[in-house]
N, CA, C and O atoms as a GROMACS GRO file, in nm:
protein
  552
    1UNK      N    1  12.193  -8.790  -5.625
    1UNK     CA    2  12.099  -8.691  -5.679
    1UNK      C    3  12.040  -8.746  -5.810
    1UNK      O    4  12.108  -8.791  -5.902
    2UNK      N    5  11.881  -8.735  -5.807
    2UNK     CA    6  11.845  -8.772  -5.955
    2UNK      C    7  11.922  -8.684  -6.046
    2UNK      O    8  11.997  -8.589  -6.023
    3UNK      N    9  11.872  -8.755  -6.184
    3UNK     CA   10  11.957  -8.677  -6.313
    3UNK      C   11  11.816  -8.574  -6.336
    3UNK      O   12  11.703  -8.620  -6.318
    4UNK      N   13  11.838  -8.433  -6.377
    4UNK     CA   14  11.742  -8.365  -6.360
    4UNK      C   15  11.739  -8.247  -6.523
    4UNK      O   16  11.839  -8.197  -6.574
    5UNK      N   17  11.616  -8.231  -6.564
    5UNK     CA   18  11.588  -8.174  -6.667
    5UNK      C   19  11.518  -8.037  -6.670
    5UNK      O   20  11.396  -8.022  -6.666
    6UNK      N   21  11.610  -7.937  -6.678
    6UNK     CA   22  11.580  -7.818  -6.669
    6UNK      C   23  11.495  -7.780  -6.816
    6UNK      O   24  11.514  -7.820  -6.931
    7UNK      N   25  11.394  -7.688  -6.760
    7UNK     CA   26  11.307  -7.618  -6.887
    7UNK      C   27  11.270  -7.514  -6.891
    7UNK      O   28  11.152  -7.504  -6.856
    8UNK      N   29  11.328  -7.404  -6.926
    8UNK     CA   30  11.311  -7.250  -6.994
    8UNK      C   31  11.202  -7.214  -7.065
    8UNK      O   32  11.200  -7.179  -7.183
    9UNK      N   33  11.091  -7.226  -6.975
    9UNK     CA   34  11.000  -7.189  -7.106
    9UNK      C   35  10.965  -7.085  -7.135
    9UNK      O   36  10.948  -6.990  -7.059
   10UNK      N   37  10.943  -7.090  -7.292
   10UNK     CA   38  10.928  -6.958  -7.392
   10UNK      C   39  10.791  -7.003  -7.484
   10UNK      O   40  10.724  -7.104  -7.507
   11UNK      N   41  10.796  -6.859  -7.521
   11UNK     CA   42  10.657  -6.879  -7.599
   11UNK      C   43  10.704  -6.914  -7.738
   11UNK      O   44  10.619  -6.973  -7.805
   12UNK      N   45  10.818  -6.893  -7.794
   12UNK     CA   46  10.832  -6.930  -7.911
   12UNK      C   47  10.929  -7.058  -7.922
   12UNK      O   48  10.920  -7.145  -8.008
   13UNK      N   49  11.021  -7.053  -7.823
   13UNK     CA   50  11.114  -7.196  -7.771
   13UNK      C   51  11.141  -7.188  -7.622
   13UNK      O   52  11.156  -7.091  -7.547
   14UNK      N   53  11.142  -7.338  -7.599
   14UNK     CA   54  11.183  -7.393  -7.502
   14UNK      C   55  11.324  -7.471  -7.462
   14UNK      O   56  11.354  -7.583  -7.506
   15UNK      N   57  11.406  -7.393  -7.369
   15UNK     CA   58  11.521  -7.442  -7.386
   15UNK      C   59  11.527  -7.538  -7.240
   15UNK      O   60  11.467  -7.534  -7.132
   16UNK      N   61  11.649  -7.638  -7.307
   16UNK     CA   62  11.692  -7.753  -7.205
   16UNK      C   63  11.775  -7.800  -7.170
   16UNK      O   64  11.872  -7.844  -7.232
   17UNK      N   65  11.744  -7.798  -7.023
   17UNK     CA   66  11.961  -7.820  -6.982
   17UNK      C   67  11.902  -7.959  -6.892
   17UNK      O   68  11.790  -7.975  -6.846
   18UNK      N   69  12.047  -8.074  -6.886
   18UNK     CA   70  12.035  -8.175  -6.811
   18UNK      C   71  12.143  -8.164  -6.700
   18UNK      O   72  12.226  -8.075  -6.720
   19UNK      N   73  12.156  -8.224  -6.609
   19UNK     CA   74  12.225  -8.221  -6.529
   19UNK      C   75  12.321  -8.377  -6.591
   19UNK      O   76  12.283  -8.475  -6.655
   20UNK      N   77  12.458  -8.338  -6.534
   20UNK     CA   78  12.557  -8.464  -6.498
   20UNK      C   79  12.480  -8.584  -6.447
   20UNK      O   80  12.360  -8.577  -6.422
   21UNK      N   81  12.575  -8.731  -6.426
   21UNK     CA   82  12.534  -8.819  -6.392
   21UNK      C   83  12.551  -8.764  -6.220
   21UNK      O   84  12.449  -8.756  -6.152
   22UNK      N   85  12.632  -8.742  -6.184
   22UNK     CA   86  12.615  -8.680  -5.994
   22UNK      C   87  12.561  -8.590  -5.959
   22UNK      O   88  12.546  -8.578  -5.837
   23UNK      N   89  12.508  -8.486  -6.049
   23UNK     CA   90  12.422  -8.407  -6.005
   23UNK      C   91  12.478  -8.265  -5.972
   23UNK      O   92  12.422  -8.175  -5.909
   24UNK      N   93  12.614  -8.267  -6.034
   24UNK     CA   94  12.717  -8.138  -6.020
   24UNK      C   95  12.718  -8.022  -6.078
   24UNK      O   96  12.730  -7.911  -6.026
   25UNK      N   97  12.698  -8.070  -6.258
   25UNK     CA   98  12.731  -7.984  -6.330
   25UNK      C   99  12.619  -7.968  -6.432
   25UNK      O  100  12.601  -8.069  -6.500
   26UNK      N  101  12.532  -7.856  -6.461
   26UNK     CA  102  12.416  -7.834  -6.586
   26UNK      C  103  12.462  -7.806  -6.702
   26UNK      O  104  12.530  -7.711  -6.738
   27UNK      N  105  12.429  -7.877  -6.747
   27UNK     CA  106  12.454  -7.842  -6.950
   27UNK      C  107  12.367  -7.834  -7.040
   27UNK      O  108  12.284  -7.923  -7.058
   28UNK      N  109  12.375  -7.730  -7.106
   28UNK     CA  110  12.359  -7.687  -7.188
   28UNK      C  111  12.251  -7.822  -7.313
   28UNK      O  112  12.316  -7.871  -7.405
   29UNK      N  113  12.133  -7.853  -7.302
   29UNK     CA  114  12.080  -7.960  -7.412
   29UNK      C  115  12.053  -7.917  -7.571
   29UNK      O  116  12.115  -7.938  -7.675
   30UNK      N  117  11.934  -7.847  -7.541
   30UNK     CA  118  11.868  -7.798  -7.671
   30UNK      C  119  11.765  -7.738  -7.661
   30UNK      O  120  11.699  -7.735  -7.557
   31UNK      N  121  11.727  -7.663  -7.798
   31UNK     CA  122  11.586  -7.591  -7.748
   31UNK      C  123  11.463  -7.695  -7.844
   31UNK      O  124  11.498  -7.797  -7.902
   32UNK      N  125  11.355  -7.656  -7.844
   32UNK     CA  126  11.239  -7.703  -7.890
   32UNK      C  127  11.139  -7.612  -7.934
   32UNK      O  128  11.111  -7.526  -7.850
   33UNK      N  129  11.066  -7.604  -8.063
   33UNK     CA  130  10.996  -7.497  -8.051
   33UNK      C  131  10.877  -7.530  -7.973
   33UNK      O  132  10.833  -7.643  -7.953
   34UNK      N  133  10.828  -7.412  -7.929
   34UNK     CA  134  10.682  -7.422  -7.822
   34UNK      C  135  10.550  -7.445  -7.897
   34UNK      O  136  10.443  -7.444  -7.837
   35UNK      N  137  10.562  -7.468  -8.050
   35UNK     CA  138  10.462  -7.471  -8.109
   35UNK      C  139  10.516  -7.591  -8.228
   35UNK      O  140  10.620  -7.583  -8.293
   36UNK      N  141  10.403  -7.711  -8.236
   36UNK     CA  142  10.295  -7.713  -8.204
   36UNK      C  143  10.318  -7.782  -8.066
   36UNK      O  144  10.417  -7.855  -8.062
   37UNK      N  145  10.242  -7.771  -7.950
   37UNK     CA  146  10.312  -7.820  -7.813
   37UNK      C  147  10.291  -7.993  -7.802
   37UNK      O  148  10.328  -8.063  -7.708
   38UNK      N  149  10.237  -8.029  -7.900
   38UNK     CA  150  10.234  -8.134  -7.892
   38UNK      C  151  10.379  -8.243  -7.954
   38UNK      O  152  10.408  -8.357  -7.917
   39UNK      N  153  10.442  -8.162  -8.052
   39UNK     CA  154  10.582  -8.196  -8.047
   39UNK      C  155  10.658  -8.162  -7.978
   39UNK      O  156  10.764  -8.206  -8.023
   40UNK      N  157  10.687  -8.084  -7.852
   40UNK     CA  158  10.725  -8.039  -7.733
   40UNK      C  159  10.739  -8.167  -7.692
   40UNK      O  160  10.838  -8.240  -7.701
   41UNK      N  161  10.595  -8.193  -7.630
   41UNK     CA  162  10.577  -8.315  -7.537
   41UNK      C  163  10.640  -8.442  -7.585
   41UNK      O  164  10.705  -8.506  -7.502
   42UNK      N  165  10.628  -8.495  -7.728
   42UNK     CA  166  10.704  -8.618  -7.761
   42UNK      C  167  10.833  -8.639  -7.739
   42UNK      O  168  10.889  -8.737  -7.690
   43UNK      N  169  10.904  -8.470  -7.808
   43UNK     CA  170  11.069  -8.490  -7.776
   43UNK      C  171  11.080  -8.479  -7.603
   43UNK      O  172  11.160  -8.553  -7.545
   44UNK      N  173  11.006  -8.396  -7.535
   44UNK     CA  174  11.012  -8.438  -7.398
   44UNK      C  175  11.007  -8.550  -7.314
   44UNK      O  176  11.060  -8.574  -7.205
   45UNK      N  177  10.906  -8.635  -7.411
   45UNK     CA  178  10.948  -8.780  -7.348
   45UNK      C  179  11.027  -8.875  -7.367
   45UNK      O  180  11.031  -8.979  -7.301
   46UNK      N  181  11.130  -8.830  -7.503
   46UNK     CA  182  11.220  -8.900  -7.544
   46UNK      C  183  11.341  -8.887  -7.488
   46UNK      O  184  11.431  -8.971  -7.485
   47UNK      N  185  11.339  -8.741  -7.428
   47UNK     CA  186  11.467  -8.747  -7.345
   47UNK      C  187  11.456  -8.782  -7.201
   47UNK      O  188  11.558  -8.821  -7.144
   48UNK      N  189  11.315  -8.771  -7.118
   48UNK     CA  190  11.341  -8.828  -7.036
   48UNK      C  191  11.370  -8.946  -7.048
   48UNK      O  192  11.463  -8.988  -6.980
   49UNK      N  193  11.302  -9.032  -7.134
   49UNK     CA  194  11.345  -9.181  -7.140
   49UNK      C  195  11.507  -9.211  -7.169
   49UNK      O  196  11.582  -9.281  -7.101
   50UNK      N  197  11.540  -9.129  -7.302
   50UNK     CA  198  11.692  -9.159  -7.312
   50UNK      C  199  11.839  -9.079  -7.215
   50UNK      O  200  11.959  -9.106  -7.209
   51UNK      N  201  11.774  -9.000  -7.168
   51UNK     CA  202  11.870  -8.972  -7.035
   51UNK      C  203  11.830  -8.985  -6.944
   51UNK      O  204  11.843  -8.882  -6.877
   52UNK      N  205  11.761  -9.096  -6.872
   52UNK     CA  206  11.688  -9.136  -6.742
   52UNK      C  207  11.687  -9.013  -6.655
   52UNK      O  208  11.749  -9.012  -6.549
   53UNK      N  209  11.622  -8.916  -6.693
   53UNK     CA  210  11.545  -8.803  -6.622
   53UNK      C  211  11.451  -8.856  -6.532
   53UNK      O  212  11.359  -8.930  -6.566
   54UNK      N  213  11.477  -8.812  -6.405
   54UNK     CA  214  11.410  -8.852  -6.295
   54UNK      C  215  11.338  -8.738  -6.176
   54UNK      O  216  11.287  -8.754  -6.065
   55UNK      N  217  11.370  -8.592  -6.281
   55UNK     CA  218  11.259  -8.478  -6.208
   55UNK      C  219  11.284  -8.359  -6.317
   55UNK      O  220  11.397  -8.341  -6.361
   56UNK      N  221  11.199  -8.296  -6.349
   56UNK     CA  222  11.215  -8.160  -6.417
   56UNK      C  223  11.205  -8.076  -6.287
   56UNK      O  224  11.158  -8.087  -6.174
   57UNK      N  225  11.277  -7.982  -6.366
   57UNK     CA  226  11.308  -7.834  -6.312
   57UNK      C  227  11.251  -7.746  -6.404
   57UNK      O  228  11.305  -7.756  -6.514
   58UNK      N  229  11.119  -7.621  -6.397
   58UNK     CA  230  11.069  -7.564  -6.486
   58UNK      C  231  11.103  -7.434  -6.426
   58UNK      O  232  11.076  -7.426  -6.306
   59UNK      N  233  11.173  -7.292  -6.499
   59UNK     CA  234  11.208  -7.202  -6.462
   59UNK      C  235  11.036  -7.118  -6.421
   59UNK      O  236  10.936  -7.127  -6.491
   60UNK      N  237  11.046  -7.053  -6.308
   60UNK     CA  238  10.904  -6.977  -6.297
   60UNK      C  239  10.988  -6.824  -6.276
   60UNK      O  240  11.070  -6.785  -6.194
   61UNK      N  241  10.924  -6.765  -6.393
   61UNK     CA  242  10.966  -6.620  -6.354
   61UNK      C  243  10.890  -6.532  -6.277
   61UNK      O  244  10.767  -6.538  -6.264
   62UNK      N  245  10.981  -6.432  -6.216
   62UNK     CA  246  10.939  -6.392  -6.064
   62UNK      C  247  11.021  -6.177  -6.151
   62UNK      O  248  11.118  -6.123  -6.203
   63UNK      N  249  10.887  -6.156  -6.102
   63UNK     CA  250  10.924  -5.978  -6.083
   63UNK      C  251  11.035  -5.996  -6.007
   63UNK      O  252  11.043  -6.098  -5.937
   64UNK      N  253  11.147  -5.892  -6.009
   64UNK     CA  254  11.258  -5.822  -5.904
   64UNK      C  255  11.213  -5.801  -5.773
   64UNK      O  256  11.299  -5.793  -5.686
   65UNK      N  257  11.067  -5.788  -5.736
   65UNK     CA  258  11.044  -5.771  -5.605
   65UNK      C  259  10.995  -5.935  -5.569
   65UNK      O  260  10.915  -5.966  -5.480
   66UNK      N  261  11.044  -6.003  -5.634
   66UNK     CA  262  10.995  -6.174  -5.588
   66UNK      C  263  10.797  -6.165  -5.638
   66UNK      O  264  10.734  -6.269  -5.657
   67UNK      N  265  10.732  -6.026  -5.651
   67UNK     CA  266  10.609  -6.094  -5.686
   67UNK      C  267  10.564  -6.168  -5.846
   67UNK      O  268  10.630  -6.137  -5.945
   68UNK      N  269  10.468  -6.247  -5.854
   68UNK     CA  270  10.426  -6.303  -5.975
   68UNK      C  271  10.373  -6.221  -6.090
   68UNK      O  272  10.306  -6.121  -6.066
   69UNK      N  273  10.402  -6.263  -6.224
   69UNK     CA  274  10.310  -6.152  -6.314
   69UNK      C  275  10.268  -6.244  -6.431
   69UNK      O  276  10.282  -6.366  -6.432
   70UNK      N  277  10.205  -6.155  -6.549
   70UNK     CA  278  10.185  -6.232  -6.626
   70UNK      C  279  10.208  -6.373  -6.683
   70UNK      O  280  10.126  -6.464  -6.698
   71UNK      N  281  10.384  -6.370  -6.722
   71UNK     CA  282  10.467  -6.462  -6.759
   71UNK      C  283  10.475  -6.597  -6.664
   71UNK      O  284  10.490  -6.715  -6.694
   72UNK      N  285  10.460  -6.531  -6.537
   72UNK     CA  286  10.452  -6.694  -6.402
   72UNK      C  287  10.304  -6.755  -6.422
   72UNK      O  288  10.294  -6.874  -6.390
   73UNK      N  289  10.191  -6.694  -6.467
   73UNK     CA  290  10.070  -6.756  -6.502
   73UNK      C  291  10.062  -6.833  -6.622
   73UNK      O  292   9.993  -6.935  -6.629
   74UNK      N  293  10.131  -6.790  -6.715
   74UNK     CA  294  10.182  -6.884  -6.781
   74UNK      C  295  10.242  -7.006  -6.802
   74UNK      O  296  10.195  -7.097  -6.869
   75UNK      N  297  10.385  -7.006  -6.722
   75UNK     CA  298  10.460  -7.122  -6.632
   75UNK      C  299  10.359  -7.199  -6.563
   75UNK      O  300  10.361  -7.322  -6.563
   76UNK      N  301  10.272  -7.132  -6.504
   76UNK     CA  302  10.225  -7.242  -6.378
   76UNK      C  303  10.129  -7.331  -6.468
   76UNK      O  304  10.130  -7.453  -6.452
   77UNK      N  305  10.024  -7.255  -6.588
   77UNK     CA  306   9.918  -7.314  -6.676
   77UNK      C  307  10.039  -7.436  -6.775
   77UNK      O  308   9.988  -7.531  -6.835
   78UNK      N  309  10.155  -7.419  -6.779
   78UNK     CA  310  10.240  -7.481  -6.867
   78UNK      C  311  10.260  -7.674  -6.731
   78UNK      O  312  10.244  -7.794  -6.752
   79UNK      N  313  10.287  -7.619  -6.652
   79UNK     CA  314  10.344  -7.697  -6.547
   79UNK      C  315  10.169  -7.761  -6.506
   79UNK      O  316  10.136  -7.872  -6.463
   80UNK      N  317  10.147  -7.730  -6.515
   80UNK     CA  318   9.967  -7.845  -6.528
   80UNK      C  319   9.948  -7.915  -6.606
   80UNK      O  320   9.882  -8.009  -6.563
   81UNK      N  321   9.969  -7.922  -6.699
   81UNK     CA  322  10.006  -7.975  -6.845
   81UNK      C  323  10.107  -8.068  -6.817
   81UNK      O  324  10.079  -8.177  -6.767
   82UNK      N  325  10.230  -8.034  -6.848
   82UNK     CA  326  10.301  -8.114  -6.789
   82UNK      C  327  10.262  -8.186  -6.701
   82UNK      O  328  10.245  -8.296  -6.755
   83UNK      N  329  10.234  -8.194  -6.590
   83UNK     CA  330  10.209  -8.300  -6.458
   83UNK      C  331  10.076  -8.400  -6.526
   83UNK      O  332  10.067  -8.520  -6.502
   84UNK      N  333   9.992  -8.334  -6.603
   84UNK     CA  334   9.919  -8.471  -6.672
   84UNK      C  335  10.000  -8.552  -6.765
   84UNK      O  336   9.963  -8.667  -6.788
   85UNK      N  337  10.107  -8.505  -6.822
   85UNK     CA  338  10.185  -8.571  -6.928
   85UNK      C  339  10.323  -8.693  -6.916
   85UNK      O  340  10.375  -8.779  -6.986
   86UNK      N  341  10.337  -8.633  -6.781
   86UNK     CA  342  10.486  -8.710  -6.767
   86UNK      C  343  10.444  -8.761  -6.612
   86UNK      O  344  10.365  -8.698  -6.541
   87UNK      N  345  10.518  -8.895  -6.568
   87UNK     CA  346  10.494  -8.920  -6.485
   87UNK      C  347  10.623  -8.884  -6.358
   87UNK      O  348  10.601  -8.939  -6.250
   88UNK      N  349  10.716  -8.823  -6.364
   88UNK     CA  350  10.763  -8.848  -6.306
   88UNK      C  351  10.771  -8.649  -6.223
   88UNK      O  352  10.712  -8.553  -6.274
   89UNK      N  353  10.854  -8.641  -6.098
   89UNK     CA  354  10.820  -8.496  -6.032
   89UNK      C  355  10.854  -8.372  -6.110
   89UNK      O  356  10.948  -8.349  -6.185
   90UNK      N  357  10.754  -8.299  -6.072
   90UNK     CA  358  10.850  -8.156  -6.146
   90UNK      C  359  10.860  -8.031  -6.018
   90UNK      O  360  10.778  -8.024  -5.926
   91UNK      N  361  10.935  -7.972  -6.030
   91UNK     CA  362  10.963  -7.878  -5.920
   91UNK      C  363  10.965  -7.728  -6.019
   91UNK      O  364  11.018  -7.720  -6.130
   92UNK      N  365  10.918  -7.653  -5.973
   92UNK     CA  366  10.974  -7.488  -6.011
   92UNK      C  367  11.086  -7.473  -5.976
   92UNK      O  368  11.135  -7.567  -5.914
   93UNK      N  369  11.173  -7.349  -6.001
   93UNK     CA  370  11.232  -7.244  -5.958
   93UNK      C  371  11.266  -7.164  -5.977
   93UNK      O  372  11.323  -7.175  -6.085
   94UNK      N  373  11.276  -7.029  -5.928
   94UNK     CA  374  11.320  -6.884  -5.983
   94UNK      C  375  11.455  -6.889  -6.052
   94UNK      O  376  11.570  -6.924  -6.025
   95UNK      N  377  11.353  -6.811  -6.209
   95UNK     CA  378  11.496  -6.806  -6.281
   95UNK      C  379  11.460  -6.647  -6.320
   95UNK      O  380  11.406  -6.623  -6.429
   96UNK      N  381  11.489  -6.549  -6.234
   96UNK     CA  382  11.514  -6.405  -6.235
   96UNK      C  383  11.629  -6.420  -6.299
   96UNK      O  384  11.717  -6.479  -6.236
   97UNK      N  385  11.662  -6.373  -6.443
   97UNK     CA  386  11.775  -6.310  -6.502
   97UNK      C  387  11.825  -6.403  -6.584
   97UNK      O  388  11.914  -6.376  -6.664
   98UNK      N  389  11.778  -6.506  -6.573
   98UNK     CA  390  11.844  -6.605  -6.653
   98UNK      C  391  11.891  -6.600  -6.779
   98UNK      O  392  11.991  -6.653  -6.827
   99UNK      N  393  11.797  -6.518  -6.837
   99UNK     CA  394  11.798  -6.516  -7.009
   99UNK      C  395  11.894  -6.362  -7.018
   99UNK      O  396  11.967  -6.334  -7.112
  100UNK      N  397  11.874  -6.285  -6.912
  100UNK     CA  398  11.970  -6.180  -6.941
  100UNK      C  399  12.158  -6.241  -6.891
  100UNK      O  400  12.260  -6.210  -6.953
  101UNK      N  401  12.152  -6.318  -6.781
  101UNK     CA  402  12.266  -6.387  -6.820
  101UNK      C  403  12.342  -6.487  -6.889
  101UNK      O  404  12.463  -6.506  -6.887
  102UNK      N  405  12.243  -6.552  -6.955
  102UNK     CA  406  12.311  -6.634  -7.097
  102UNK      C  407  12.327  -6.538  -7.229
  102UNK      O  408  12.384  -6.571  -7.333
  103UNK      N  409  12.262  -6.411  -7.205
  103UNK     CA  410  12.324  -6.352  -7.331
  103UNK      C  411  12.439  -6.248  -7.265
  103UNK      O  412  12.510  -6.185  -7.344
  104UNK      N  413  12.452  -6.236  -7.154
  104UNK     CA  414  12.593  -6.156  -7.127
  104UNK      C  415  12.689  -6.275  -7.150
  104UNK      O  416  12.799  -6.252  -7.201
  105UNK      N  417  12.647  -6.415  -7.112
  105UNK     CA  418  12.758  -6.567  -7.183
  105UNK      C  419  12.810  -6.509  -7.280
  105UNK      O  420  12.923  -6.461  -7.283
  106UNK      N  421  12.718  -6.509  -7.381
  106UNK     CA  422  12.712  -6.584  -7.501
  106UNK      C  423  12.789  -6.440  -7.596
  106UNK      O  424  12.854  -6.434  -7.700
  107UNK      N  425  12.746  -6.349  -7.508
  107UNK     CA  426  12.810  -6.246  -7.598
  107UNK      C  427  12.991  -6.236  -7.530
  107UNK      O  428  13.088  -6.220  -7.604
  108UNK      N  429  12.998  -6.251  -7.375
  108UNK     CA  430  13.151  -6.266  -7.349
  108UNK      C  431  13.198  -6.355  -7.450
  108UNK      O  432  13.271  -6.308  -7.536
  109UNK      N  433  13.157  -6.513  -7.453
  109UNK     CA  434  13.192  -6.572  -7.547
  109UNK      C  435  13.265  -6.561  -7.689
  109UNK      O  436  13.347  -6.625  -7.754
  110UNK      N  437  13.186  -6.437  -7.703
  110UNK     CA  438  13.189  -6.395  -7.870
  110UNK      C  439  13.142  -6.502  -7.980
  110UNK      O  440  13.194  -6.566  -8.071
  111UNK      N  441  13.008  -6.486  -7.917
  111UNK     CA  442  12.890  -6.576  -8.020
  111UNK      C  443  12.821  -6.444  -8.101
  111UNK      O  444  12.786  -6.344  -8.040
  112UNK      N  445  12.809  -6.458  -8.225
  112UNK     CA  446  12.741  -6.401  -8.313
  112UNK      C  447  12.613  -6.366  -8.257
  112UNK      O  448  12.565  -6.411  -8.153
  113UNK      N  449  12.564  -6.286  -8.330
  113UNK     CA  450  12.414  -6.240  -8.280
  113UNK      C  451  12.348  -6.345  -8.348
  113UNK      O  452  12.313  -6.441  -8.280
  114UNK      N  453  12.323  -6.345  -8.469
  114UNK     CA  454  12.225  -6.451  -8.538
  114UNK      C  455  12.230  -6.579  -8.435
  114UNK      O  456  12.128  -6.618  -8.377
  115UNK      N  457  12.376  -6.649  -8.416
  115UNK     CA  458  12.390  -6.742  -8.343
  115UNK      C  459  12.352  -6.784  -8.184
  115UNK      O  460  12.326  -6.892  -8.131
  116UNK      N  461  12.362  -6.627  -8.126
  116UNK     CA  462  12.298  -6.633  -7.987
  116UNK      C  463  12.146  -6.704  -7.982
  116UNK      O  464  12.112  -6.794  -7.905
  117UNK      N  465  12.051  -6.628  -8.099
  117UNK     CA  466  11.933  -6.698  -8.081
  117UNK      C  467  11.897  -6.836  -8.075
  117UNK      O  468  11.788  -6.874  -8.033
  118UNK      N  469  12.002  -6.924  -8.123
  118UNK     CA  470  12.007  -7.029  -8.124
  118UNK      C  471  12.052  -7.117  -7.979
  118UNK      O  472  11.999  -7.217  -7.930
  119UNK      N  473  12.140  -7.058  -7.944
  119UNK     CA  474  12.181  -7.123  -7.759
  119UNK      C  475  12.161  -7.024  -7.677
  119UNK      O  476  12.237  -7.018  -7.581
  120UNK      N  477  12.075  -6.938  -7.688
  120UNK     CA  478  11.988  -6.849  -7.514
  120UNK      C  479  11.900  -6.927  -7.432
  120UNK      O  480  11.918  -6.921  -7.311
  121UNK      N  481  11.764  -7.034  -7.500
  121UNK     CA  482  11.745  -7.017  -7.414
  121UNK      C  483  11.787  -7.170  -7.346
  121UNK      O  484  11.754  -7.204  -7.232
  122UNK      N  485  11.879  -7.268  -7.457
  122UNK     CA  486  11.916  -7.371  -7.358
  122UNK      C  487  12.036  -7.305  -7.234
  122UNK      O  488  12.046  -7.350  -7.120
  123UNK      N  489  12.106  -7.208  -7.283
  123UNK     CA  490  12.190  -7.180  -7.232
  123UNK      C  491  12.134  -7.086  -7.038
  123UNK      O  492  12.181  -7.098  -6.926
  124UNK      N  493  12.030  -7.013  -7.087
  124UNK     CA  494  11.910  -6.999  -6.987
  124UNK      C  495  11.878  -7.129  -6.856
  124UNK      O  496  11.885  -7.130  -6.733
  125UNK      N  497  11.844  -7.221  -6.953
  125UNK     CA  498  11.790  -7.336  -6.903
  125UNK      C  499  11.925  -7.386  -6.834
  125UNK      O  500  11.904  -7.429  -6.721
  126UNK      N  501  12.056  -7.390  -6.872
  126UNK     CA  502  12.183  -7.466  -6.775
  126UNK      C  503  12.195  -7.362  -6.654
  126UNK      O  504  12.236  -7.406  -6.546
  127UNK      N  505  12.156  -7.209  -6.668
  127UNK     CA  506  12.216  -7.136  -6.560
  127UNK      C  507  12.131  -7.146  -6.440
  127UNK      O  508  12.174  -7.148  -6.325
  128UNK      N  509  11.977  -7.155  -6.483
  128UNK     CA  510  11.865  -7.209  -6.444
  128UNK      C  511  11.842  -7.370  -6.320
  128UNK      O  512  11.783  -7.391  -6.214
  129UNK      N  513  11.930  -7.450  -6.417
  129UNK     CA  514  11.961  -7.592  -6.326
  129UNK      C  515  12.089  -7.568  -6.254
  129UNK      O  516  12.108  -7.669  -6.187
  130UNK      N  517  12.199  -7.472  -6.234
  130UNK     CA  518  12.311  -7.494  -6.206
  130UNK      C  519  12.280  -7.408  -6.064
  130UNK      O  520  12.335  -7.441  -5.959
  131UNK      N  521  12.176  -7.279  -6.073
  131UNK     CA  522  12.137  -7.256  -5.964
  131UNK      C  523  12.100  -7.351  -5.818
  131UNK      O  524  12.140  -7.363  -5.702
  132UNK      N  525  11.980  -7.416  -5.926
  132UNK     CA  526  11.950  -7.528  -5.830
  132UNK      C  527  12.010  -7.627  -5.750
  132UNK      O  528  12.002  -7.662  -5.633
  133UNK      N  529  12.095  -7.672  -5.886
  133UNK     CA  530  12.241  -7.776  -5.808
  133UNK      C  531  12.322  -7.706  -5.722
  133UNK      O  532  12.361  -7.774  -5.627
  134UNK      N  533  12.364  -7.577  -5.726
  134UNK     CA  534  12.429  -7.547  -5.674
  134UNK      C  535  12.368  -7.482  -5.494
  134UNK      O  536  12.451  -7.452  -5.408
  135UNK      N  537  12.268  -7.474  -5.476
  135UNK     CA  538  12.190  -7.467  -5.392
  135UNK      C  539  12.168  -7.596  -5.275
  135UNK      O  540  12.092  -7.585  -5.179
  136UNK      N  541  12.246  -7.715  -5.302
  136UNK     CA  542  12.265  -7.820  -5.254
  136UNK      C  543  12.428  -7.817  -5.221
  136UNK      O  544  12.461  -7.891  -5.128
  137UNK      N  545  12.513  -7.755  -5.273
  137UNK     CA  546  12.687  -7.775  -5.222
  137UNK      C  547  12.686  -7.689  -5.128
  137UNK      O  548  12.613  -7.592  -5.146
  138UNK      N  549  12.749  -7.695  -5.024
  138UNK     CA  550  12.816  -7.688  -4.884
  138UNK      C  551  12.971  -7.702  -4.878
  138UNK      O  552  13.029  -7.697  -4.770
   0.00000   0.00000   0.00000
């Protein structure tokens, strides 16, 4: 399995989870702010280069009834961008709930509030890729 780079995107940050070298386990990277997006894109290419990222994974959010809304027009105008920027594949996938289950994490955890804001939405972004990976075990 390529090594794969999950991305949470937000309007104010963007969080990022990588996958293992086998393709098992998502972790937790870092976030980025979404502004100015042009420092987005640099640290984006620094990690694909320094963790030989070989496909993004961009969360597309999806209404409860699976239809699209505002926020997925967003994703998709984000993911155009992207595909002129980086050369290598990017795939969507539904991340319904994501951000509401890294803060039920983070609060089981017993992470501070101030501190949650700081690992939601990479933490988003691992539950996000772990879906995916896990969508491949049998």
């Amino acid at each position: 399995m390529p090594r794969i780079l999950a991305i949470d995107h937000g309007t104010k940050r963007i969080g990022l989870a990588i996958s293992d070298e086998l393709g098992v386990i998502a972790q937790p990277l870092e976030f980025v702010l979404a502004e100015p997006f042009a420092n987005f894109l640099v640290r984006l290419k620094q990690l694909i280069q320094e963790k030989q990222v070989e496909m993004l994974l961009v969360g597309m959010p999806r209404n409860m009834d699976g239809s699209y809304g505002p926020a997925a027009l967003k994703v998709q105008e984000f993911v155009t961008v992207l595909k002129d920027s980086v050369a290598i594949p990017i795939k969507t996938w539904d991340e319904r709930l994501t951000s509401a289950q890294a803060n039920r994490f983070l609060i089981q955890a017993d992470v501070r509030r101030d501190k949650r804001k700081e690992k939601v939405d990479k933490t988003a972004a691992a539950i996000l890729l772990q879906s995916y990976l896990d969508s491949f075990a049998t």
